[in-house]
Every structure is written in structure tokens, then in C-alpha cells.
N, CA, C and O atoms as a DFTB+ gen file, in Angstrom:
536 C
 N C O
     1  1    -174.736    -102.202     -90.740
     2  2    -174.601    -102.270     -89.303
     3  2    -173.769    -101.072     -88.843
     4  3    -172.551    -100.926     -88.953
     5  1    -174.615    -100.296     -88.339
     6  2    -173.622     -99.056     -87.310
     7  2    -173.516     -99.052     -86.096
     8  3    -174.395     -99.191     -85.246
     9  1    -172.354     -98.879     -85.977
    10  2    -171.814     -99.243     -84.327
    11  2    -170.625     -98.358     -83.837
    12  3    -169.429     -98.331     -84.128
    13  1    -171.707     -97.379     -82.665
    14  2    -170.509     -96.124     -83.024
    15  2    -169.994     -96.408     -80.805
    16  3    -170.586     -96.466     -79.728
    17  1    -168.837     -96.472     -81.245
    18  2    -168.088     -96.206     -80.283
    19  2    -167.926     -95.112     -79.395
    20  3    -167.584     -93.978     -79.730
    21  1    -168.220     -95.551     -78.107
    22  2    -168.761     -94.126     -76.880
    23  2    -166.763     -94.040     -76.746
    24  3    -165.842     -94.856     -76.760
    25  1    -166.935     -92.345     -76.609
    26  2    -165.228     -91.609     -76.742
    27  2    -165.354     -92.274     -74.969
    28  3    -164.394     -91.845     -74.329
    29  1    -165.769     -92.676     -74.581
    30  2    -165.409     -92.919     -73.083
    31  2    -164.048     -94.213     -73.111
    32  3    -163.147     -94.488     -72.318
    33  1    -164.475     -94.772     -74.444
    34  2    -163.780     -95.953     -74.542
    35  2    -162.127     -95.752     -75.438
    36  3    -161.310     -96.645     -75.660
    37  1    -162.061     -94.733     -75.700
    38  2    -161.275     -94.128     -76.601
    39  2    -159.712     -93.277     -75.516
    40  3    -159.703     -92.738     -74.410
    41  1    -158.809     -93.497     -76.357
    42  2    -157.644     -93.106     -75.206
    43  2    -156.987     -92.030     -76.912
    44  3    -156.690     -92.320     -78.071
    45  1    -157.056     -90.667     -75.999
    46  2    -156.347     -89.660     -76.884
    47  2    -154.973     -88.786     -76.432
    48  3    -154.741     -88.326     -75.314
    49  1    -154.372     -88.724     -77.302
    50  2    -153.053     -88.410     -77.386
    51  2    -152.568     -87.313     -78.678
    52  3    -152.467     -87.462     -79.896
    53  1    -152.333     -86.165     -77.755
    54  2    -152.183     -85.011     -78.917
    55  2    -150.704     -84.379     -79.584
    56  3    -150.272     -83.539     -78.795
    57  1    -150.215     -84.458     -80.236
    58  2    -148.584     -84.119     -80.868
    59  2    -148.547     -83.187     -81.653
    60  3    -149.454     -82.396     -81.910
    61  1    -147.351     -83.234     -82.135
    62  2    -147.338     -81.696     -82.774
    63  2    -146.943     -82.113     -83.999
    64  3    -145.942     -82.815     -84.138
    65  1    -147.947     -81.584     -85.343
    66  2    -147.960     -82.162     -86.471
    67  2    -146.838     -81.899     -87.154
    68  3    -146.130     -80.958     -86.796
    69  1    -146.520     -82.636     -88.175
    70  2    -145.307     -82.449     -89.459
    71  2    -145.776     -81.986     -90.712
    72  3    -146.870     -82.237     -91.218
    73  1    -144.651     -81.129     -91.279
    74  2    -144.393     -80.140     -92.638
    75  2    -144.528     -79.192     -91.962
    76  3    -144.492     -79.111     -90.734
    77  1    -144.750     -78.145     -92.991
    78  2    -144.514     -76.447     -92.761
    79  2    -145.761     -76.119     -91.858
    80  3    -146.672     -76.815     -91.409
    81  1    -145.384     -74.541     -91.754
    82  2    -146.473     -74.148     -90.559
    83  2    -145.750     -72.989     -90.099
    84  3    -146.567     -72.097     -89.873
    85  1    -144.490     -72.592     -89.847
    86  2    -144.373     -71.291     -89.255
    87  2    -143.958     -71.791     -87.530
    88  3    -143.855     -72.815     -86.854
    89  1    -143.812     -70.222     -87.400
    90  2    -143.401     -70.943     -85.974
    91  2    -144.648     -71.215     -85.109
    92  3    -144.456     -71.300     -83.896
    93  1    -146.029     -71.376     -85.629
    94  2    -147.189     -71.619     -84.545
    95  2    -147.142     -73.147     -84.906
    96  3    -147.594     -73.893     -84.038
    97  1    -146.644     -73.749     -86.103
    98  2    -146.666     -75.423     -85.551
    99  2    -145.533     -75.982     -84.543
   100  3    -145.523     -77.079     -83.983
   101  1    -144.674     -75.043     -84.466
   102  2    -143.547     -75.652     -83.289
   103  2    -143.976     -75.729     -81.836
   104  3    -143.270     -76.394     -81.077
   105  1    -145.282     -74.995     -81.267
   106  2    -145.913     -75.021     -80.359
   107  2    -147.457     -75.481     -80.065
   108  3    -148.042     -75.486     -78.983
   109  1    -147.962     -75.884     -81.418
   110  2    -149.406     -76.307     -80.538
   111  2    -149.341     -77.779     -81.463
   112  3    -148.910     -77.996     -82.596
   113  1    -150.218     -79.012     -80.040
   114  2    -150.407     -79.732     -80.426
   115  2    -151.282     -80.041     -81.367
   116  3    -152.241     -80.283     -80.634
   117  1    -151.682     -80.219     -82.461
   118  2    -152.892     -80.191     -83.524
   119  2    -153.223     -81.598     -83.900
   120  3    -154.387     -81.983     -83.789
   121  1    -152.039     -82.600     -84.449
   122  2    -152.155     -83.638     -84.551
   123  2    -152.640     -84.335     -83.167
   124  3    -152.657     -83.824     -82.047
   125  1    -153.173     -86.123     -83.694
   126  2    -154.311     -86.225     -82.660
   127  2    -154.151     -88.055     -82.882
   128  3    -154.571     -88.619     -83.892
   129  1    -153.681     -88.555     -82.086
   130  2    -153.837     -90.201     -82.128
   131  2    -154.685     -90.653     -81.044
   132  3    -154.817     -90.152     -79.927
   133  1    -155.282     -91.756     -81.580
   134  2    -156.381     -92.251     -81.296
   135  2    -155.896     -93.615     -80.865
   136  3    -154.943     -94.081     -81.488
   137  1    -156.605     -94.553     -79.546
   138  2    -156.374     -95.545     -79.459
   139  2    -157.388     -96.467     -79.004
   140  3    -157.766     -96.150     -77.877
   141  1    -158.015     -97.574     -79.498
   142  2    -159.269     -97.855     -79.316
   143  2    -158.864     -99.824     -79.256
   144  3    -158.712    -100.678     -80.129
   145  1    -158.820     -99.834     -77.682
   146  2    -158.521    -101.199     -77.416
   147  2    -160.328    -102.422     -77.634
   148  3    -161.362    -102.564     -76.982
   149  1    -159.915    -102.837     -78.551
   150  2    -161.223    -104.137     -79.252
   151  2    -161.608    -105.006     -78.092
   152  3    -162.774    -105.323     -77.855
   153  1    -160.259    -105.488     -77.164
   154  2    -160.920    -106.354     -76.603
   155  2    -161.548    -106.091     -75.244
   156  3    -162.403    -106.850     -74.788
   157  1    -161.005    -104.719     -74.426
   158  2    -161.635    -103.980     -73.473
   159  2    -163.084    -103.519     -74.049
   160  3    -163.900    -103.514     -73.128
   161  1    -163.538    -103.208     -75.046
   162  2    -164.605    -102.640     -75.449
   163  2    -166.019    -103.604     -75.011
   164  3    -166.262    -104.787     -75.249
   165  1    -166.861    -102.503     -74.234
   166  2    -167.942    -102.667     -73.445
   167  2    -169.269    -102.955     -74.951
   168  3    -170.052    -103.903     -74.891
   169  1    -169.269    -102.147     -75.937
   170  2    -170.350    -101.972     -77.041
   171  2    -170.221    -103.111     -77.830
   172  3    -171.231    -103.403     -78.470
   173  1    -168.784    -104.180     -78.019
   174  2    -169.310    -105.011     -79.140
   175  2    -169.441    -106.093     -78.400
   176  3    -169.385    -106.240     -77.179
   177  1    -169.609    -106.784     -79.199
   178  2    -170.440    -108.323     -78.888
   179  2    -168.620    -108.997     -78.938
   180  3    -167.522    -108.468     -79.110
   181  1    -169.098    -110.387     -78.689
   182  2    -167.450    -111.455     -78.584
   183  2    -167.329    -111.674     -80.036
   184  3    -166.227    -111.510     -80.560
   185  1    -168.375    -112.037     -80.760
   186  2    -168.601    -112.222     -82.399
   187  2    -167.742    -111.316     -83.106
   188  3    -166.687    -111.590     -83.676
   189  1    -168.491    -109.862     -82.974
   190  2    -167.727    -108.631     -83.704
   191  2    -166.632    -108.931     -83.299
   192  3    -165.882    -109.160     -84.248
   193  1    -165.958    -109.094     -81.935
   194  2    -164.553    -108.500     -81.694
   195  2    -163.766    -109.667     -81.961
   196  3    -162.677    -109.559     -81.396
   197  1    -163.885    -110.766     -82.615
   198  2    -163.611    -112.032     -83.193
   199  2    -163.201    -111.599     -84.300
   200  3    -162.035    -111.717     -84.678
   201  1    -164.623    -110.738     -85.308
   202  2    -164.709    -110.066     -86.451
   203  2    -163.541    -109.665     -86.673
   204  3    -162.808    -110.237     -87.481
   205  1    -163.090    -108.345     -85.812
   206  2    -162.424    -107.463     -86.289
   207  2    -161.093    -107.940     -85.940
   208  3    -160.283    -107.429     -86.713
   209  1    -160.466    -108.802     -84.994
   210  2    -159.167    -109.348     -85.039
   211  2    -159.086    -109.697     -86.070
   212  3    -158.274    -108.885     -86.513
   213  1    -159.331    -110.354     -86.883
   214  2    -159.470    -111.040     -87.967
   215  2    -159.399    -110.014     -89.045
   216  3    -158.278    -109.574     -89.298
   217  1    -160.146    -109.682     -89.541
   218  2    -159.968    -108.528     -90.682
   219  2    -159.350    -107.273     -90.347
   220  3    -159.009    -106.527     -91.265
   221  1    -159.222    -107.048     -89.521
   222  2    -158.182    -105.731     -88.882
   223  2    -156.931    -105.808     -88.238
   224  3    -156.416    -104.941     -87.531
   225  1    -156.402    -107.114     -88.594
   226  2    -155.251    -107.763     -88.355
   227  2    -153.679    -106.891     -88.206
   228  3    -152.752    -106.879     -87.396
   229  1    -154.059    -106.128     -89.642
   230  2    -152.645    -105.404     -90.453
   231  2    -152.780    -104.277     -89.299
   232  3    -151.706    -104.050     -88.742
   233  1    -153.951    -103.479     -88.799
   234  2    -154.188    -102.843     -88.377
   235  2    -153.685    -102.749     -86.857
   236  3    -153.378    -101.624     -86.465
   237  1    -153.599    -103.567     -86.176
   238  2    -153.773    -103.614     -85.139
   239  2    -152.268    -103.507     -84.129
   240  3    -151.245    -104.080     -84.502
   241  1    -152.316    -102.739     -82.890
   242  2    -150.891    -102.764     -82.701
   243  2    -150.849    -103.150     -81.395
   244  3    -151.664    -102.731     -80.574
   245  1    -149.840    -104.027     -81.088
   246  2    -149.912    -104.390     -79.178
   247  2    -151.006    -105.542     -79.388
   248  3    -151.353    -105.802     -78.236
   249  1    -151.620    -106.242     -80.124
   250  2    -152.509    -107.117     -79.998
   251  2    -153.644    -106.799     -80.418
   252  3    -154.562    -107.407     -80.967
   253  1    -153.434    -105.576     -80.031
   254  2    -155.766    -105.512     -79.753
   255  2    -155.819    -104.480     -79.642
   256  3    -156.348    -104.162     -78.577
   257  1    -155.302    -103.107     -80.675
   258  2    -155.462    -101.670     -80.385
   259  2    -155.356    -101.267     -81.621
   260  3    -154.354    -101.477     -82.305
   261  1    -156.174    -100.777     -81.937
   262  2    -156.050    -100.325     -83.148
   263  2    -156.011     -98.637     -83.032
   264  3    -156.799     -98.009     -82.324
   265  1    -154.843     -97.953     -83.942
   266  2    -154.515     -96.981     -83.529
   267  2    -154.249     -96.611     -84.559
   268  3    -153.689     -97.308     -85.406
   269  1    -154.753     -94.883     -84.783
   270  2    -155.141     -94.038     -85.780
   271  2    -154.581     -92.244     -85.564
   272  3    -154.950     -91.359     -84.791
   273  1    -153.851     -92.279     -86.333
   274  2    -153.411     -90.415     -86.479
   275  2    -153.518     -89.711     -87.280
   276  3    -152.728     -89.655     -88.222
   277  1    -154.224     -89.188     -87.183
   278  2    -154.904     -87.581     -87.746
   279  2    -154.045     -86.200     -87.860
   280  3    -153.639     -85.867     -86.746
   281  1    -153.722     -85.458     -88.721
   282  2    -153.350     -84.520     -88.804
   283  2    -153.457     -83.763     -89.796
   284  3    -152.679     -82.843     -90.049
   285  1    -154.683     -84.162     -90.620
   286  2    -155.062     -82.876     -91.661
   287  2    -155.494     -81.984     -91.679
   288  3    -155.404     -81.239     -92.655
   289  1    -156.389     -81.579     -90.199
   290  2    -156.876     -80.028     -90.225
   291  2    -155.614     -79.166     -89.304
   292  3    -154.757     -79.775     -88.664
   293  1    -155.670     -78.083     -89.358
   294  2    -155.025     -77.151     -88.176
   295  2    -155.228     -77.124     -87.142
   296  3    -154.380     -76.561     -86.451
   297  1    -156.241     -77.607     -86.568
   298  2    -157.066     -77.664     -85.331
   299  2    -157.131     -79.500     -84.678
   300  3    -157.101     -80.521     -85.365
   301  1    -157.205     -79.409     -83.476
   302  2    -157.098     -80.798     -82.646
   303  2    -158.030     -80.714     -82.701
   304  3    -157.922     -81.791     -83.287
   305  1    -159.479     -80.423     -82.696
   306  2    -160.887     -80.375     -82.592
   307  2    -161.225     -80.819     -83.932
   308  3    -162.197     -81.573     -83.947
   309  1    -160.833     -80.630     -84.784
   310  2    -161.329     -81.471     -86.342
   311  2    -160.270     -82.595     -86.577
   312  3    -160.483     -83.648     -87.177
   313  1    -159.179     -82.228     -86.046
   314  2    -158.336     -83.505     -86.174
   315  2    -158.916     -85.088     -85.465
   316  3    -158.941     -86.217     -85.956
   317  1    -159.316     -84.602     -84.201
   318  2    -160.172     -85.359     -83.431
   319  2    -161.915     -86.280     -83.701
   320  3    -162.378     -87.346     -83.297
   321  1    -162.436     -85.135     -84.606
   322  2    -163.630     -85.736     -85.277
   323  2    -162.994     -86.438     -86.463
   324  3    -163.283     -87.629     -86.578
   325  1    -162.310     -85.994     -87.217
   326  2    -161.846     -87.036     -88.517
   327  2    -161.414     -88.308     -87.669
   328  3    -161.996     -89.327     -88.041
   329  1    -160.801     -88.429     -86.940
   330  2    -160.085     -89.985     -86.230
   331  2    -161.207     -90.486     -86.079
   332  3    -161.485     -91.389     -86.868
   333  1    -162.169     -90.135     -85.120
   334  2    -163.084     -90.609     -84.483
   335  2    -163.942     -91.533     -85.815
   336  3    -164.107     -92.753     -85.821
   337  1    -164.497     -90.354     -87.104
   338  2    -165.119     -90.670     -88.225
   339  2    -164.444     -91.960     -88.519
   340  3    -165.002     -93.056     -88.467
   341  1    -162.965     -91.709     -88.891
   342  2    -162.435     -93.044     -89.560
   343  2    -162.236     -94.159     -88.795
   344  3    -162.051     -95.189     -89.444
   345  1    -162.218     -94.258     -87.548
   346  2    -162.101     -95.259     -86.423
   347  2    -163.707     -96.033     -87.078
   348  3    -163.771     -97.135     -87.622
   349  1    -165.033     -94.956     -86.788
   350  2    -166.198     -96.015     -86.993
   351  2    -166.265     -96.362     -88.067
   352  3    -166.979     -97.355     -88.202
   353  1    -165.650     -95.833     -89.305
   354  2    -166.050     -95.913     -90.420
   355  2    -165.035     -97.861     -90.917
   356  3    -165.439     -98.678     -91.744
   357  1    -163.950     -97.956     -90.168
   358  2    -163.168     -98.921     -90.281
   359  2    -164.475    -100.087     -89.141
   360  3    -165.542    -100.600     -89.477
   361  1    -163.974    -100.105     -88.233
   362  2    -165.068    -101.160     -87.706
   363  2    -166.513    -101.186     -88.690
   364  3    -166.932    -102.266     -89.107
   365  1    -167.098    -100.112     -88.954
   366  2    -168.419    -100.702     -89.982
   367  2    -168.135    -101.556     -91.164
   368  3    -168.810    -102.347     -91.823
   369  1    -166.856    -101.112     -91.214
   370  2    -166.686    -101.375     -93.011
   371  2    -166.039    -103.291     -92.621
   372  3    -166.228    -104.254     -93.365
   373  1    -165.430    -103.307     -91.515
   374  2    -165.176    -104.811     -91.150
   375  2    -165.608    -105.584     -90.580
   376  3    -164.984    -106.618     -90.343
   377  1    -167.026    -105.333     -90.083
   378  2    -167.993    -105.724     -89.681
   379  2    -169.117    -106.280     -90.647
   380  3    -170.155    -106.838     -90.291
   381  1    -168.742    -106.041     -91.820
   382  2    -170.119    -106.456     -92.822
   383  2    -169.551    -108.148     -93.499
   384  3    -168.527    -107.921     -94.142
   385  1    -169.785    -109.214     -93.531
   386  2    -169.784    -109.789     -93.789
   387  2    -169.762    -109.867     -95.560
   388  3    -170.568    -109.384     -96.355
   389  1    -168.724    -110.534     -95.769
   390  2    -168.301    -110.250     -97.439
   391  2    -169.868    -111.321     -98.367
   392  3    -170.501    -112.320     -98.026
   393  1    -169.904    -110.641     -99.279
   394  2    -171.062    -111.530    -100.118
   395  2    -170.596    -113.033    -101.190
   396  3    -169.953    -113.136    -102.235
   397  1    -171.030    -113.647    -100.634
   398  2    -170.443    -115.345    -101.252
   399  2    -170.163    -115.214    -102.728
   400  3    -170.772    -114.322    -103.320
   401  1    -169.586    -115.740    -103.197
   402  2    -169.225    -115.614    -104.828
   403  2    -170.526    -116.936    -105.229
   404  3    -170.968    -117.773    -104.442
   405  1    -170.961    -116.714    -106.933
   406  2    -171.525    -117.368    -107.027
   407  2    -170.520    -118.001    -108.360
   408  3    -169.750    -117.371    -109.083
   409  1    -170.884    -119.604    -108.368
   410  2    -170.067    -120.274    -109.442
   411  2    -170.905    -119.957    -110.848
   412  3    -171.898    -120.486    -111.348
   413  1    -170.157    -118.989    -111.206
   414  2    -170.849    -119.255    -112.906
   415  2    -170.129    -120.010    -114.333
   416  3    -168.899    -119.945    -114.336
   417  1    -170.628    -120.563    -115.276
   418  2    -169.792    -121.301    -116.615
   419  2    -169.909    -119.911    -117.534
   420  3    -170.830    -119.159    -117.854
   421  1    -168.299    -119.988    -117.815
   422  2    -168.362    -119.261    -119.572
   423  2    -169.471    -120.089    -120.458
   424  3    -169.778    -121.280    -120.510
   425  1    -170.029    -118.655    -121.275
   426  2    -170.918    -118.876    -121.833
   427  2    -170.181    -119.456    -123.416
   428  3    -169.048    -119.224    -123.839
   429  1    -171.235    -120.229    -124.019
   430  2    -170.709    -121.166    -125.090
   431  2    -170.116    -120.360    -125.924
   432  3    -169.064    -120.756    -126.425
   433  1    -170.653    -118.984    -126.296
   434  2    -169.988    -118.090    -127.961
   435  2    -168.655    -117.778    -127.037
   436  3    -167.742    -117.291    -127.705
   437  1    -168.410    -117.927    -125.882
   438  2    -166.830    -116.862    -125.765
   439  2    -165.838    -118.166    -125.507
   440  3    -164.609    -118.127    -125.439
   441  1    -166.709    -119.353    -125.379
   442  2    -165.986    -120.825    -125.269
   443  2    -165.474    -121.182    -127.099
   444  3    -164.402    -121.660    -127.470
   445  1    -166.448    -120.828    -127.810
   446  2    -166.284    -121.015    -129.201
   447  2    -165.775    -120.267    -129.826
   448  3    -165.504    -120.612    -130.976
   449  1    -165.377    -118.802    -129.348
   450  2    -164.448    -117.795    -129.749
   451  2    -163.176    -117.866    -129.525
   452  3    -162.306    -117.355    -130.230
   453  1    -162.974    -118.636    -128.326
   454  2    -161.402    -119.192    -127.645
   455  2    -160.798    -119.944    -128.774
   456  3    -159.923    -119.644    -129.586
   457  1    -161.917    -121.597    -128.491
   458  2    -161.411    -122.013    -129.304
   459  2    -160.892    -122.378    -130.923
   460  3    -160.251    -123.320    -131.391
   461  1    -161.604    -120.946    -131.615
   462  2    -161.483    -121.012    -132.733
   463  2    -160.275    -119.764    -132.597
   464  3    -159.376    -119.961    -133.415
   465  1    -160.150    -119.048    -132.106
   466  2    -158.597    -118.475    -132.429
   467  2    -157.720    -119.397    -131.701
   468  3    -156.605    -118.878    -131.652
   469  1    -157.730    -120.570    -131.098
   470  2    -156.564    -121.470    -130.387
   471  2    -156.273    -122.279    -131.992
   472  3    -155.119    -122.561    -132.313
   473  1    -157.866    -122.705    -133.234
   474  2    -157.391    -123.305    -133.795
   475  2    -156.356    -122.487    -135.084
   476  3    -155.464    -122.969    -135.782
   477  1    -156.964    -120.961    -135.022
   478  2    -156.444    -120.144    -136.495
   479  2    -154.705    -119.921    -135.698
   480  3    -153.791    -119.760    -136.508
   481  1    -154.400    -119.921    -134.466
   482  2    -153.052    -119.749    -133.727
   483  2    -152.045    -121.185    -134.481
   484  3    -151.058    -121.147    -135.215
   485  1    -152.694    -122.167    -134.002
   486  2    -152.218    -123.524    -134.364
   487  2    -151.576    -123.550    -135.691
   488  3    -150.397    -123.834    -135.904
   489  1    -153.007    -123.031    -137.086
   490  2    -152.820    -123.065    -138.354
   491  2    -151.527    -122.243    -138.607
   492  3    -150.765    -122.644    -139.486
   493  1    -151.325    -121.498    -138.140
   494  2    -150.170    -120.480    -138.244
   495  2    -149.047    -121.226    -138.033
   496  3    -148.440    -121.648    -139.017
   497  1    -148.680    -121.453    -136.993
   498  2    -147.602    -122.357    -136.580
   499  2    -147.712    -123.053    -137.242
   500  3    -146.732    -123.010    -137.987
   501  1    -148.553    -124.015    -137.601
   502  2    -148.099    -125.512    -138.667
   503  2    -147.392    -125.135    -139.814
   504  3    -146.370    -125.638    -140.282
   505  1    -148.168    -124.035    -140.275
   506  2    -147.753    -123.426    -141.844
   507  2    -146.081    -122.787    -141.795
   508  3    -145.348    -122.911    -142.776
   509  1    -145.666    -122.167    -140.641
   510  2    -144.157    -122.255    -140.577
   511  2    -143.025    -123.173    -140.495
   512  3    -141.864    -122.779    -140.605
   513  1    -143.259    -124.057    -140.355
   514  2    -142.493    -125.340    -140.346
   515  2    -143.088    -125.951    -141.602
   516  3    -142.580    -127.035    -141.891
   517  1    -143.987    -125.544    -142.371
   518  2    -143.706    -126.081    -144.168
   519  2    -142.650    -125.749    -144.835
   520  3    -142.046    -124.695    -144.633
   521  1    -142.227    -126.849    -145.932
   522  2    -141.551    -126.477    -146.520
   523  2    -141.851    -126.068    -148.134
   524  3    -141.984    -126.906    -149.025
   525  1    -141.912    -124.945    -148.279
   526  2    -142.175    -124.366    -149.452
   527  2    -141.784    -125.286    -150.753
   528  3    -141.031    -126.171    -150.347
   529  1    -141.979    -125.393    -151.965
   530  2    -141.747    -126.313    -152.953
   531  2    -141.959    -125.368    -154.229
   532  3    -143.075    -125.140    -154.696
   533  1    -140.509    -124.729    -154.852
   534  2    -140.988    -123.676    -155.791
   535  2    -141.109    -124.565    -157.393
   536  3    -141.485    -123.969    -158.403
């Protein structure tokens, strides 16, 4: 399921990134936060945005915003497409419904392998608490 979020819906905010850089990082904003309110959003359904409270829980700040900062390229223009990327790439990825576990039985040889080293474990122990008879 892809479900890409129109930037109309998107609130951006540009800062000035951290570590080295010279004196051109003390003046341009490059870094790039992203803020993408779930429950204002016009594109998802009530379901999805049920969805993603729920599994995007840790994520989420103020209630219902999930908010993302970027600052690995030099540029606010790639800083800006990476957010954007990882913004859809998080809603797709919490949007998929997890796959049911199925109940399976240990198979008999690794049931009969258990219990025959539980019995050679046992034999051991018994045999230390003998008392030798020279």
C-alpha cells in the first residue's frame, strides 16, 4: 500500500545543522524538520489514521504529529527530499498489517533429542552422589 502525502499537508522548518562545516555552516540553514499532523490529514482514511496512532505511538509528538529531522546532505533541497522519503516510507511501513503467526509442534526427532540428553544430564548427576566402594 502506497500512500504518498501531498507537501501541501506538510509544515517545514529549516535550522542550521550540527558538527563541523567552517564558517558557511554558521550561516545557512541546511538542516530541515518536517511536521506532518495524522489527524488533520485530508489523504488517509479514519482506519489508517487509527493505524498509525497506534504503531507510531513512540513517534509521535503533541499527540498527532509526527516529526522528522534531516540533516545529512549540505543542501535543504536534499535534506528536504530525504524527510519527505522517510516520512512515506514510515507511514507505508505502518500501514501494512503484520502477518498472523501460525501455531506449529516441535517435530518428534528434536522432541527425542531433548529428551534423551535431559536423560544422559540426569545419569550424570545420579552417578555423583554414588558412593564409590574400593
Amino acid at each position: 500500500m502506497k500512500i504518498m502525502i501531498p507537501w501541501t499537508e506538510l509544515e517545514w522548518t529549516a535550522t542550521r545543522s550540527s558538527g563541523p562545516g567552517g564558517q558557511h555552516v554558521n550561516k545557512t540553514n541546511s538542516a530541515v524538520q518536517l511536521r506532518f499532523s495524522i489527524s488533520n490529514s485530508l489523504v488517509l482514511t479514519e482506519v489508517e489514521k487509527q493505524k498509525l496512532f497506534v504503531r507510531l505511538a513512540h513517534r509521535l509528538v503533541q499527540g498527532d504529529e509526527i516529526l522528522i529531522r534531516n540533516e545529512d546532505q549540505r543542501d535543504q533541497k536534499s535534506n528536504k527530499e530525504k524527510a519527505y522519503q522517510l516520512l512515506n516510507q514510515m507511514i507505508a511501513k505502518a500501514l501494512i498489517d503484520p502477518k498472523k503467526r501460525l501455531a506449529t509442534k516441535p517435530k518428534k526427532s528434536s522432541i527425542r533429542k531433548r529428551l534423551e540428553g535431559k536423560k544422559i544430564r540426569g545419569e550424570i548427576k545420579k552417578h555423583r552422589s554414588e558412593k564409590v566402594k574400593w
